[in-house]
PAPA-463970 format. One record per residue (C-alpha): x, y, z; residue in three letters. Coordinates in steps of 0.02 Angstrom, whole numbers, plus 50000, padded with zeros to 5 digits. Layout:
N
XYZALA...
//
This chain:
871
521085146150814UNK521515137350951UNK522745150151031UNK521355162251018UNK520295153551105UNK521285149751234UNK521725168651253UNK519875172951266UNK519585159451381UNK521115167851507UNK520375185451469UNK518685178751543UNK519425169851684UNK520615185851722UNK518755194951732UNK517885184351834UNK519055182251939UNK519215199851955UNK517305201951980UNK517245187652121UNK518585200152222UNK517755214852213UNK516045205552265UNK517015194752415UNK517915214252456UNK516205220552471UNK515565205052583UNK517045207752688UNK516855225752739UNK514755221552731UNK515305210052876UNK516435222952948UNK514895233052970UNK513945219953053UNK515055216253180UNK515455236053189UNK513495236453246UNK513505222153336UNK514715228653460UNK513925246253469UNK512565237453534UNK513385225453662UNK514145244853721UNK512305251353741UNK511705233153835UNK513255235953948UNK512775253253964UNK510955248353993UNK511715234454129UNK512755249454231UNK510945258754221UNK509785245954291UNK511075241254424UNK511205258254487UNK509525261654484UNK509285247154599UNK510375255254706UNK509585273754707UNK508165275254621UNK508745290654571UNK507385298754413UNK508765303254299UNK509285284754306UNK507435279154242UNK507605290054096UNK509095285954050UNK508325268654062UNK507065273853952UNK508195283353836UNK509215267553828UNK507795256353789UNK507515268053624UNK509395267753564UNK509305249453578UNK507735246753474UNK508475257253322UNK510025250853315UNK509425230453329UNK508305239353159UNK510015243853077UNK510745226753115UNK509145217053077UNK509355224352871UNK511085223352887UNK510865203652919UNK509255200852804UNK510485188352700UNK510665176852861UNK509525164952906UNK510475160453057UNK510735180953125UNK508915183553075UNK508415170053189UNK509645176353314UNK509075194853312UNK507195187253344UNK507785183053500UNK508585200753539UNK507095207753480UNK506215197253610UNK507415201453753UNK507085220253697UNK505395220253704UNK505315212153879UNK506605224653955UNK505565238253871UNK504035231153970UNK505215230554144UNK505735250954106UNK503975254954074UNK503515246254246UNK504805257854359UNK503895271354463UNK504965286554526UNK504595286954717UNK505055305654739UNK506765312554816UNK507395304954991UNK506505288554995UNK507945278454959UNK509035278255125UNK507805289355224UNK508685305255192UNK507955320655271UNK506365323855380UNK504745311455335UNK503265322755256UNK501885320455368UNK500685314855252UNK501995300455188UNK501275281955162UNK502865273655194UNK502005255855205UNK501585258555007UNK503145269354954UNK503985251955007UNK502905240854923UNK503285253054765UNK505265252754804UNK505195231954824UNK504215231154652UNK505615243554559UNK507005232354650UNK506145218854571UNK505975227154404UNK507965233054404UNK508435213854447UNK507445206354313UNK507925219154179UNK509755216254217UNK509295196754195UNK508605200754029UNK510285212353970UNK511275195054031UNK510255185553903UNK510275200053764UNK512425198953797UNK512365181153764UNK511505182453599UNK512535196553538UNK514005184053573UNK513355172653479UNK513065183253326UNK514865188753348UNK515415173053329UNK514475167853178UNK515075185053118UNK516825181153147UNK516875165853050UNK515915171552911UNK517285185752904UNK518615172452925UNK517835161852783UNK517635177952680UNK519395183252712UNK520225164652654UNK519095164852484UNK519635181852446UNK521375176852455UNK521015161052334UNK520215172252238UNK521745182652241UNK523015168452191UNK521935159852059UNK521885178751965UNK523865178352001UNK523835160151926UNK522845166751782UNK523725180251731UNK525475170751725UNK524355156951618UNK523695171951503UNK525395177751468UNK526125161051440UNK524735156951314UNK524925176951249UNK526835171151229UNK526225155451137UNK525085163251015UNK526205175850961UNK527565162550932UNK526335151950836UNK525755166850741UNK527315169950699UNK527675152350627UNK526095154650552UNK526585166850436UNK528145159250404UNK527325144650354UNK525955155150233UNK527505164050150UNK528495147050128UNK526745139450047UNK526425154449943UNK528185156449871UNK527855135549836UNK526015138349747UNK526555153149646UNK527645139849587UNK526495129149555UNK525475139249472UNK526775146449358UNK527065127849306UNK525185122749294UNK525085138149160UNK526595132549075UNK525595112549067UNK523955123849036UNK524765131248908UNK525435116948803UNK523815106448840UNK522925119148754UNK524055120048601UNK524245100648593UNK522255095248625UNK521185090948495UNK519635100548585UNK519435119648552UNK519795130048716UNK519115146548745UNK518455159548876UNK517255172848880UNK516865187648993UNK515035188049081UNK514225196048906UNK514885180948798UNK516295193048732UNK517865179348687UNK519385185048776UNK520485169748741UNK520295156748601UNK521505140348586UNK522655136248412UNK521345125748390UNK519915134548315UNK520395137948156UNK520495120248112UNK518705118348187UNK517985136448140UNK519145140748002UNK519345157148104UNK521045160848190UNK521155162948374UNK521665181648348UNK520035185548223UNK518805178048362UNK519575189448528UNK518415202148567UNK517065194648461UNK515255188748529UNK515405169148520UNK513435170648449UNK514435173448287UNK514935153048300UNK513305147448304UNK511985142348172UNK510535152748183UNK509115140148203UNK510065134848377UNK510335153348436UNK508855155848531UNK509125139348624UNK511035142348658UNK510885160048740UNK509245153748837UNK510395138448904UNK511985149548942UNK510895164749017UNK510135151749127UNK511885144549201UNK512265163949256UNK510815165549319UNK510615151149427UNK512535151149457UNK512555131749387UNK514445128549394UNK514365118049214UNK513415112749092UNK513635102048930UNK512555109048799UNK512575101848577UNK512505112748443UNK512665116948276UNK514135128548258UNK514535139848066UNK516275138548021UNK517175154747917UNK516775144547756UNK514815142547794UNK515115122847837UNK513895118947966UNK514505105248107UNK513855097248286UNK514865101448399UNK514675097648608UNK515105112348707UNK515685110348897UNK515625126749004UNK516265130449168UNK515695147149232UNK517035156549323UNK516535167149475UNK517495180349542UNK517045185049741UNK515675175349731UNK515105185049569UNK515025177249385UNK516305182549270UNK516335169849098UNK516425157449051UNK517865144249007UNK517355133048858UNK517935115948794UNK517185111248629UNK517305094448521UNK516715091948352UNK515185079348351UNK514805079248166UNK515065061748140UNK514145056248300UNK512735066048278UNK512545059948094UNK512815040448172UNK511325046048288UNK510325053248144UNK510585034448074UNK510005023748201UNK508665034848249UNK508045033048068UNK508465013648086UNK507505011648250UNK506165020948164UNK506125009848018UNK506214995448139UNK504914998648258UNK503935002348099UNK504244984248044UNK503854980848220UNK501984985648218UNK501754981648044UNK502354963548098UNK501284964148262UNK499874971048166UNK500084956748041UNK500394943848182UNK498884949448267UNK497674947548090UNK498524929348091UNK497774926448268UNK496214934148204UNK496254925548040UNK496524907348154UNK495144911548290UNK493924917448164UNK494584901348096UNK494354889948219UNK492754897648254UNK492034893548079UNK492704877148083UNK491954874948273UNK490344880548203UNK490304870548048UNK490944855248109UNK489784858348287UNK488204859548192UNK488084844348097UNK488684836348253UNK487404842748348UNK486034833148221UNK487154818048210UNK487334815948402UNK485704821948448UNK484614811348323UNK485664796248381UNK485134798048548UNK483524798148487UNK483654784448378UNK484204776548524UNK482684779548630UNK481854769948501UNK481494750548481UNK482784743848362UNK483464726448294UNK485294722048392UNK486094723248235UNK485454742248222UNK485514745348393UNK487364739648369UNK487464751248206UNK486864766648308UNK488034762248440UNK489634762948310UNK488914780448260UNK488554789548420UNK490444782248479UNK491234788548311UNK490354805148342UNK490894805348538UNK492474802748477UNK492544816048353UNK491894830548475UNK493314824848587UNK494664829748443UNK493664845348420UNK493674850248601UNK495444844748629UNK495834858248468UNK494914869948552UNK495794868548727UNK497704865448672UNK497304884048584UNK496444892648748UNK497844887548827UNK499134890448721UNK498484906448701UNK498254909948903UNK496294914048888UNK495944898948987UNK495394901349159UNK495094889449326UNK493324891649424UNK493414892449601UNK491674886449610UNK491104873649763UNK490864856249696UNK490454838849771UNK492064826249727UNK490954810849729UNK489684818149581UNK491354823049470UNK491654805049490UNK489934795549490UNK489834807249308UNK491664798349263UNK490914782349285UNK489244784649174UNK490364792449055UNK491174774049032UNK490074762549119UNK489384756048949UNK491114755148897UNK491864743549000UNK490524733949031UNK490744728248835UNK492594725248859UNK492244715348994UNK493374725449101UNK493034731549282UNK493134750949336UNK493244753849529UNK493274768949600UNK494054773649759UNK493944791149885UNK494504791350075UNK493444793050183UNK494084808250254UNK494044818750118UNK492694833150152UNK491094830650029UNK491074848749967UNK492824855449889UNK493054873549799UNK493834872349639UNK493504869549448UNK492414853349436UNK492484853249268UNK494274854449241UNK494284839849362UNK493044830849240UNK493874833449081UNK495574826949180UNK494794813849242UNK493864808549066UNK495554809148996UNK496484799549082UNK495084785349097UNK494724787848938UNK496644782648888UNK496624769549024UNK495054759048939UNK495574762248770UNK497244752248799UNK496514740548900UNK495974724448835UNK495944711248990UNK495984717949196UNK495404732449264UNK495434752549289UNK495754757049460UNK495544775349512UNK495804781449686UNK495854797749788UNK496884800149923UNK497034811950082UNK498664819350072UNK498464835950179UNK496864843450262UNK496844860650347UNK495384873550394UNK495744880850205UNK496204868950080UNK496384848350062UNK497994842349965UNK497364826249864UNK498104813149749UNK497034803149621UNK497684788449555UNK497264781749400UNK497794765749365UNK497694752049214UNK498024733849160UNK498444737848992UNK499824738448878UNK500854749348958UNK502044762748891UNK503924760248827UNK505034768348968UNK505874779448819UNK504434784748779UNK503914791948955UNK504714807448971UNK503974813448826UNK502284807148846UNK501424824248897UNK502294833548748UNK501034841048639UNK500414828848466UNK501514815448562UNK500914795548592UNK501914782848605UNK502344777248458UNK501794777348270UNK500744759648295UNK499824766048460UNK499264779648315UNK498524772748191UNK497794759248308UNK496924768148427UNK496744785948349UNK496964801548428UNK497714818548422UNK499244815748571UNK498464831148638UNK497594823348769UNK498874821448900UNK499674837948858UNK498154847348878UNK498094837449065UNK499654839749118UNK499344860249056UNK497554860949165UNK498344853949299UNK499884865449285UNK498534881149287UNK497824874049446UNK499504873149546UNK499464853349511UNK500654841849436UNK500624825549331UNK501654808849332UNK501704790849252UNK502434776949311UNK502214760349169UNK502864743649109UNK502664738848937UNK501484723548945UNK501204725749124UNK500024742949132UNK500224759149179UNK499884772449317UNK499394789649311UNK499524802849464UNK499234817949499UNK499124832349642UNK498164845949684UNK497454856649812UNK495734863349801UNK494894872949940UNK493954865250104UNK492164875050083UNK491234878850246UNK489494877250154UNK488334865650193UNK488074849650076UNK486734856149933UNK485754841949942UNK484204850849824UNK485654852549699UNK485964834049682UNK484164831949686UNK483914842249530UNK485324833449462UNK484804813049485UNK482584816949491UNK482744818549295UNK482464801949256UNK480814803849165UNK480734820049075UNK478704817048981UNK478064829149104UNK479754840149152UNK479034854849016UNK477274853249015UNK476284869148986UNK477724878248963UNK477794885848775UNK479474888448687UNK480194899048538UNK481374890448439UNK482554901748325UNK483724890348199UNK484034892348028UNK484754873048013UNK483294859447968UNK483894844848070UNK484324854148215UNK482544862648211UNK481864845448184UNK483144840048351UNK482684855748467UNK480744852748429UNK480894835248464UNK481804835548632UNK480504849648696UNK478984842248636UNK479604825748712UNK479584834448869UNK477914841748859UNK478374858848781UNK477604867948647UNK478644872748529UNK478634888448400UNK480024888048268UNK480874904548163UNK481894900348036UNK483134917248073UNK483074932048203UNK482084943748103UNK480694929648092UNK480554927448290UNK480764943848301UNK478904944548219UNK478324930848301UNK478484940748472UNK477774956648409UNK476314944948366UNK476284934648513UNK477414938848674UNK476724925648775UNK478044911648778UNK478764906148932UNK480634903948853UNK481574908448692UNK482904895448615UNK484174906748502UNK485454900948389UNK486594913448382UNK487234911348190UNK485774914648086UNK485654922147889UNK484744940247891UNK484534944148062UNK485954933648217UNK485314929048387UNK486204944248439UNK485484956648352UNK483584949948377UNK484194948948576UNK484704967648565UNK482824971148506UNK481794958448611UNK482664966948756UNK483024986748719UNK481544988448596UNK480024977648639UNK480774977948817UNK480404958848848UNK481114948148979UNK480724932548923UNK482074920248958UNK483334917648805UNK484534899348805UNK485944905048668UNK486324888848590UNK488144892048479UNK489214878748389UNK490604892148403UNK491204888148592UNK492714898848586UNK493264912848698UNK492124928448746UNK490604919048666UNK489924918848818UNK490124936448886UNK489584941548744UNK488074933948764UNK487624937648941UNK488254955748870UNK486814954848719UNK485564951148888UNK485344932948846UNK485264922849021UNK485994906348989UNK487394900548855UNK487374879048761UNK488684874648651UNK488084862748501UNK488024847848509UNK487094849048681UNK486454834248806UNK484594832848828UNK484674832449023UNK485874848449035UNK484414858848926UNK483204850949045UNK484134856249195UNK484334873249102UNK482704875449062UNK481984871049231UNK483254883949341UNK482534897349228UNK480664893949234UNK480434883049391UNK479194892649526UNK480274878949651UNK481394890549764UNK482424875949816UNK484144878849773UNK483694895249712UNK484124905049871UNK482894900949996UNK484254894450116UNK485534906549997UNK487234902749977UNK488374913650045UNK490044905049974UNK490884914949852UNK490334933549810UNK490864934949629UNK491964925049511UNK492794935849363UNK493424920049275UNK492344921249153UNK492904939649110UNK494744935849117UNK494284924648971UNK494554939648856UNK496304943248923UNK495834960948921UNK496234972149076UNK495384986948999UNK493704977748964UNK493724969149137UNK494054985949232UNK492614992349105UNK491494979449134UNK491584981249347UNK491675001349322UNK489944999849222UNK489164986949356UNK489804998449492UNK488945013849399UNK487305003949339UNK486934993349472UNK486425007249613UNK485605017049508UNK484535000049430UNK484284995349628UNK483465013949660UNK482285010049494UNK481624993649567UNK481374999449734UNK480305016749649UNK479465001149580UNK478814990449709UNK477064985549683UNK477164985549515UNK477534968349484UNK478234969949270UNK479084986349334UNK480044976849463UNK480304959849372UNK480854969449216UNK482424981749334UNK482674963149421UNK483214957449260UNK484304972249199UNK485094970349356UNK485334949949339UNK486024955249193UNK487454962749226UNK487754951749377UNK487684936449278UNK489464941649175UNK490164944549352UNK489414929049406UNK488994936449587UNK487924921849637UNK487224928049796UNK486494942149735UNK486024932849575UNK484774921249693UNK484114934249758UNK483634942949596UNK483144925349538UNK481844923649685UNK481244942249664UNK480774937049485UNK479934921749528UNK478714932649651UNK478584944349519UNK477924932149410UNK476784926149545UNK476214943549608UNK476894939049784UNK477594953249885UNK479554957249866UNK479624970649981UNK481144959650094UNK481744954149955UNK482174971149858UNK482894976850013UNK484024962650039UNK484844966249856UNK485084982949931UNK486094973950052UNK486994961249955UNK487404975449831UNK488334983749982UNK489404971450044UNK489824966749862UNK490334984649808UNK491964987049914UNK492884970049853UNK492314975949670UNK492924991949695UNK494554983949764UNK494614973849607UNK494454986049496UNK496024998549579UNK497034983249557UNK496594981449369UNK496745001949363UNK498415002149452UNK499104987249320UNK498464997549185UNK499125015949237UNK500895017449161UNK502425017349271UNK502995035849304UNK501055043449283UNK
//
């Protein structure tokens, strides 16, 4: 390749070399021609010179034309030299002085006047009527003429010489290229035939070298067919080959133990013959594709017929042979797969069986988690209701003016009954967590209440064991945090709790501590620290286990379940926090923990706490308002009644659903419903579902359930009732209820609105459900502008637009979108007031819109975790 090259790079060089001579031969005689023309006219200037001079002298006529005649030469042939030269800048500029000079001698011939015979020299006799004073005057003026026109020829000879100079070296310059021009084609030519020389002898070894190689692979090949030969006759696969139509033209030894069928009986057969019918439609289809594509193999199983009518799996590898580039057969390797293929039939029918047993073991497992919710629930209820009579008559009772000795009575039973509803909830929570359904608020909070409720919790407490509580917070901790306060609470109630229990003499220290602040988040530690009897120090590490306590006399002294701490350590796990103990038996013991919760930006909610500490004297709180109470159980009827009535309420009761139910259709007008949710012939939910879809009320509905485990609550703002109680309930938390829903007060109920956190799906994740959370926001996404549109076609009609407000607080309570749920709340009160809403309706257009894109972003994260990988 290279030689060639070369060759055709000498062949061009030869050529151009060639071409440059010819076009520097041309240039050469081209500058021949110039000078050639250059000197014919320094012969007609010289010419023109002996002229003018002579003319001078005699004045003679013939000499003025010639002059003249001259003059005309000289113009054409400066023409001819001026195209000759149009390649020159420097001759062009050159002849445009010539052409100069030419025109001014032109001007000094035109200016010559013939004076008549005689006049020069006087010859012959005067004419009489001769002016000789003007013939002279004439004869000075041509003298003049003649001597200035032979100035101008001077300067036109100068120029010429100049040309002829620049002429001369061009020519010499020419000349010297053309002979480089001349050796490098010499040079060139002895190169071409050297490399000529070379590439023949390099051709030659060439094909010495091919014949040596092909004498060596023939022998190669003859041994590779000789190898090819006995591999075929020694392997244990069946080798054969087929022409482009599936015709066999070669079949190995060993096909007649696989095929029963000797080698000799198959050539010239269709290999279709070999296979089982119900595969020959997929086998041709799989081989007719390879030649068509031109796939160069392909591994392909099979059942194959063998001469006897045994059917076998066999796995066929074929290699299609081309020949130029066209196919030609195939060449076939086949291995008998009858006892793989029947292992595979095996464990398919094993994993079959299995993953059978699988679901009918997760099917089981999941009616055992059904069985123990629907469990836990029954036992929540039935254990919840009494309790809710027991506790909530005790309170009464202790409202009431007693002896000490049955003041002290009561005392023993409300603390036997507190204590009681602790093990329940601490059942409860060990299985929300253990089952992962328990979720953290991020909800803004004020530390100092979660703490001031702490102490109430145990004031009375420790005030009989004569112990002192103190409670501690820096000073730089912001007021308002973001986080779960009530995970905080129950923490904090815990570990108190523990702390006075197993403390007789000293004190209960708890402090909070600044760790970290930023513009986001503060990092705190709380402290919670005891006099008591302290903990063994091999007991410690496994203190937070789950049922644990340390030891068998702590037990049956003190009580408990041992979940307590577990459950703590658990809630504080779920809110990126972490639990330690430090303790000396006899000497007391301290708990710590950290955790970050999230520095809100809000302003303090003062009316909040204001609500929260005004409720001292509740004889007043519900007067006028009238209630409907729905419970089928007699004491908590009697409770309920009591508690309203106490307050100033009037108070309908229903023993069951279907009874309120009637009630309304007799009588709508009550300001607030009360519905248990577990009632014989007709639930809470199922007279909710009428109040609201049929009769189309939206009176306010308090669920009160002694259920309390997961998804009661959704299900409840689902059914359209507004607020959710779990039995037994505190008197000042239905007050507080009761007076958010029916208060015409706006304080705290958006006038100054809070704009912290848009929504909260906590409550949804509950149900550890993807597909019901994404269905839950794709439904409020759908509703909720359509419900907007309703209440805005409603304006001015004041039950029109209360009754969409609520449909659309509805849906937003589940998501717990707070913002807009103030807003809704307000647009209800004026409803109720028959104050205009106009703003108001248009700002839940507005809320709605900045809400909808970080739902909709919700929801494609939910849809992308739900959409299969590879969809």
């Amino acid at each position: 390749m290279f030689s060639i090259t070369s060759l055709a790079l000498v062949g061009w060089l030869i050529y151009s070399n060639k071409r440059n001579m010819r076009e520097e031969a041309f240039w050469i005689n081209h500058t021949y021609s110039v000078i050639e023309q250059i000197e014919r006219i320094d012969s007609q200037v010289a010419e023109g010179e002996s002229f003018s001079l002579r003319y001078g002298i005699s004045g003679s006529d013939s000499l003025r034309r010639g002059m003249q005649q001259f003059h005309g030469l000289l113009e054409e042939d400066i023409a001819r030299l001026k195209e000759l030269t149009k390649d020159n800048p420097t001759q062009q500029g050159s002849l445009r002085q010539l052409t100069d000079y030419t025109h001014q001698l032109g001007l000094f011939v035109d200016s010559l006047v013939y004076l008549g015979p005689g006049v020069v020299g006087r010859v012959g006799p005067d004419p009489p009527d001769k002016n000789w004073a003007a013939v002279e005057t004439t004869a000075y003026e041509n003298e003049r003429a003649g001597i200035r026109a032979a100035a101008m020829i001077h300067r036109m000879k100068y120029a010429l010489r100049s040309m002829m100079r620049e002429e001369r070296n061009l020519l010499n310059i020419r000349q010297s290229a053309s002979k480089n021009s001349e050796l490098g084609s010499t040079y060139t030519l002895i190169t071409g035939s050297l490399l000529a020389f070379l590439f023949i002898v390099i051709i030659l070894l060439q094909l010495n070298r091919d014949i040596l190689l092909r004498k060596q692979a023939e022998k190669k090949l003859l041994q590779s067919e000789m190898k090819y030969r006995m591999l075929i006759e020694n392997a244990g696969a069946v080798i054969y080959s087929t022409n482009e139509t599936g015709y066999i033209t070669f079949a190995s030894a060993q096909t007649l133990e696989l095929t029963g069928y000797a080698p000799e009986e198959l050539t010239g057969k269709h290999f279709s013959m070999l296979v089982e019918s119900s595969c020959l439609m997929e086998v041709s289809r799989h081989y007719l594709h390879q030649l068509e594509t031109g796939e160069k193999e392909s591994t392909l199983s099979f059942k194959t017929v063998t001469k006897a009518g045994e059917v076998k799996w066999v796995e066929q590898f074929a290699v299609l042979v081309l020949k130029k580039g066209r196919p030609a057969g195939f060449q076939c390797i086949v291995r008998d797969i009858s006892e793989k293929q029947r292992m595979k039939i095996e464990l398919e029918r094993s994993r079959a069986h299995y993953q059978q047993q699988l679901i009918e073991a997760t099917r089981e497992a999941q009616e055992a988690k059904g069985m123990q919710e629907q469990f836990l629930a029954n036992m929540s209820h039935e254990i919840r209701t009494p309790m809710n009579g027991i506790q909530g008559m005790t309170n009464l009772l202790l409202e009431t003016s007693m002896s000490e000795p049955q003041k002290e009575f009561v005392d023993i039973i409300k603390r036997s009954a507190d204590n009681l509803l602790v093990i329940i909830n601490d059942i409860l929570d060990f299985s929300k967590i253990k089952a992962g359904k328990l979720t953290i608020e991020k909800i803004d909070f004020r530390l100092e209440d979660v703490l001031d409720n702490a102490r109430a919790v145990f004031n009375h407490r420790v005030k009989k064991k004569g112990l002192l509580l103190e409670l501690e917070i820096d000073p730089h901790i912001p007021p308002l945090l973001t986080g779960d306060p009530h995970r905080l609470n129950q923490v904090l109630i815990n570990l108190i709790g523990n702390a006075v229990k197993f403390t007789e003499n000293g004190s209960v220290r708890v402090k909070v501590s600044l760790q970290e602040r930023t513009a986001e988040q503060v990092d705190l530690l709380f402290t919670v620290a005891d006099t008591g009897i302290g903990i063994p120090t091999d007991r410690i590490p496994e203190i937070f286990d789950n049922f644990s306590q340390a030891g068998l006399d702590i037990s049956r002294k003190y009580g408990g379940t041992g979940l307590g701490l577990a459950i703590c350590k658990q809630l504080l796990q779920l809110q990126g926090g972490a639990i330690s103990l430090t303790s000396e038996e006899g000497r007391g013991s301290v708990f710590s923990f950290h955790i970050a919760y999230g520095n809100s930006q809000r302003e303090e909610p003062g009316a909040v706490a204001a609500v929260a500490t005004g409720m001292t004297d509740h004889s007043q709180l519900l007067s006028g308002w009238k209630f409907l109470v729905a419970e089928d159980n007699e004491v908590n009827q009697k409770l309920v009644e009591y508690v309203l009535t106490k307050a100033g309420g009037i108070v309908q009761l229903a023993g069951d659903g279907a009874e309120a139910v009637n009630l309304l259709r007799q009588n709508a007008n009550y300001d607030l419903i009360i519905m248990d949710l577990q009632m014989p012939e007709m639930d809470g939910y199922g007279a909710t579902k009428i109040i609201r879809d049929d009769m189309q009320l939206q009176t306010p509905i308090i669920a009160m359930t002694a259920t309390a485990l997961i998804g009661e609550q959704v299900r409840c703002l689902d059914a359209g009732i507004d607020e959710y109680m779990t039995k037994p309930f505190d008197f000042k938390e239905l007050y507080k209820t009761i007076n958010a829903l029916l208060s015409n007060d706006e304080r705290g109920k958006g006038a100054a609105m809070n704009i912290g956190q848009a929504y909260d799906l906590g409550l949804l994740r509950q149900m550890d459900d993807r597909q019901y959370l994404w269905d839950r926001l794709n439904a409020f996404l759908s509703d909720t502008p359509i419900q907007i549109g309703e209440m805005r076609r409603a304006e001015g009609n004041y039950k029109r637009t209360r009754y969409w407000a609520s449909r659309i607080k509805r849906g937003a309570r589940v998501l717990r979108t707070q913002v807009l749920l103030d807003v809704l709340q307000r647009i209800i009160l004026h409803c109720d007031k028959e104050e205009e809403v106009h703003e108001l309706v248009q700002m839940v257009q507005v809320v709605y819109e900045g809400l909808e894109p970080l739902l909709l972003e919700e929801k494609e994260k939910i849809g992308f975790v739900l959409t299969p990988e590879g969809e």
